[in-house]
C-alpha positions as CSV (number, residue, x, y, z in Angstrom):
1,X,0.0,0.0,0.0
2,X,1.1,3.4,-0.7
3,X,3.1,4.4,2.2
4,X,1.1,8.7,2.0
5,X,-2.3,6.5,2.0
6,X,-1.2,4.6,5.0
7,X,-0.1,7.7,7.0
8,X,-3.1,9.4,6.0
9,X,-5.2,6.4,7.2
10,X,-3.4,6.6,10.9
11,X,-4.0,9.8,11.0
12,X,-7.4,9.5,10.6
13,X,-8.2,6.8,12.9
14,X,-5.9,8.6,15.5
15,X,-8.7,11.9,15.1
16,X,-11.0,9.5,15.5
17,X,-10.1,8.0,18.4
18,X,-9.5,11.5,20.1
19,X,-13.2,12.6,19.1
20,X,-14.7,10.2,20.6
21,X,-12.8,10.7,23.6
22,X,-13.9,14.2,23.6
23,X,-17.8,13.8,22.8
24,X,-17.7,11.1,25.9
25,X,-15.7,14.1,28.2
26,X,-18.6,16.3,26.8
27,X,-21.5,14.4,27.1
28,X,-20.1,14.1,31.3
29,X,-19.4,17.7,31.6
30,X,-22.9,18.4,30.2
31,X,-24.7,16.1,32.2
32,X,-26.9,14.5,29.1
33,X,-28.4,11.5,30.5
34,X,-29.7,9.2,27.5
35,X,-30.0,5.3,27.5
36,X,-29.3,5.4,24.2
37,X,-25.8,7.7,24.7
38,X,-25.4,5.1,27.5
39,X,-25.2,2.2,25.9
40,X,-23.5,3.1,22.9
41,X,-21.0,4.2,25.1
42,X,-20.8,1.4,27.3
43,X,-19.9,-0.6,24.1
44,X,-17.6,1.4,22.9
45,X,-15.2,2.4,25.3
46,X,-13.1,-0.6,26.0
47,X,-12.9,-1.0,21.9
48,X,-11.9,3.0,22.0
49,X,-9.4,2.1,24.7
50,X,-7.3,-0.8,23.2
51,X,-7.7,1.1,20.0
52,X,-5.9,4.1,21.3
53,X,-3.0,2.2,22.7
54,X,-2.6,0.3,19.8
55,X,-2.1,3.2,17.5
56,X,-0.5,5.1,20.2
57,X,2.2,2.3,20.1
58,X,1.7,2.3,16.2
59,X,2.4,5.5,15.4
60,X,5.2,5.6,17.6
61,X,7.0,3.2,16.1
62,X,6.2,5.2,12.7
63,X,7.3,8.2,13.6
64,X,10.5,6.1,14.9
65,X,11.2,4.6,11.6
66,X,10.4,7.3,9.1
67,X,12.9,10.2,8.8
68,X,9.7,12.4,6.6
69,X,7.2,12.5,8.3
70,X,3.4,14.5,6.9
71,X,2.6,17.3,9.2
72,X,-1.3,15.9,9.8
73,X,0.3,12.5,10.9
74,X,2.6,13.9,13.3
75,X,-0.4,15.9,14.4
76,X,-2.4,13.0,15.2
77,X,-0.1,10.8,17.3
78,X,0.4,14.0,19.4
79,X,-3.0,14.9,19.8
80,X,-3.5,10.7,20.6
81,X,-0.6,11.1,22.8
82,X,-2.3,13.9,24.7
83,X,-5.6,12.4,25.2
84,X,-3.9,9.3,26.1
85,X,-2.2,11.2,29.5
86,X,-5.9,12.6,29.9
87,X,-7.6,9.1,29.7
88,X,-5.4,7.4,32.2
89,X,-5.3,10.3,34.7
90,X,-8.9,10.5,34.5
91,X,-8.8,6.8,35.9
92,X,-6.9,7.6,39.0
């Protein structure tokens, strides 16, 4: 696979990842209270969660390997990197 299609694709999983992150922060700060927004989020989190350390790791080891980066993919991993820190010090 084209290596600019592949960095494009992390990157957009990575924004991904991050939004939902920050519509679940949202929808706690705002107090909605849906079943619906409940269970949709009770499924998936733990998905969301592996998914984030897995491209977390992923994108580390790309931006370890790869002397050219793209600006949007360097972007992402630190923008996953960041809500990374704010997901596990929201658990303690």
């Amino acid at each position: 696979m084209n290596k600019i299609v592949i960095e494009k694709s992390i990157a957009f999983i990575n924004f991904t990842i991050v939004i939902y992150f920050a519509l679940i922060y949202l929808i706690n700060y705002y107090n909605v209270d849906s079943i619906i927004l409940g269970v949709i989020r009770e499924i998936m989190t733990i998905p969301f969660l592996l998914a984030q350390m897995a491209f977390l790791i992923i994108g580390i080891k790309l931006l370890l390997s790869k002397k050219k980066l793209m600006i949007l993919t360097t972007a992402s991993i630190l923008v996953l990197f960041v809500c990374f820190l704010a997901t596990v010090i929201s658990f303690f």
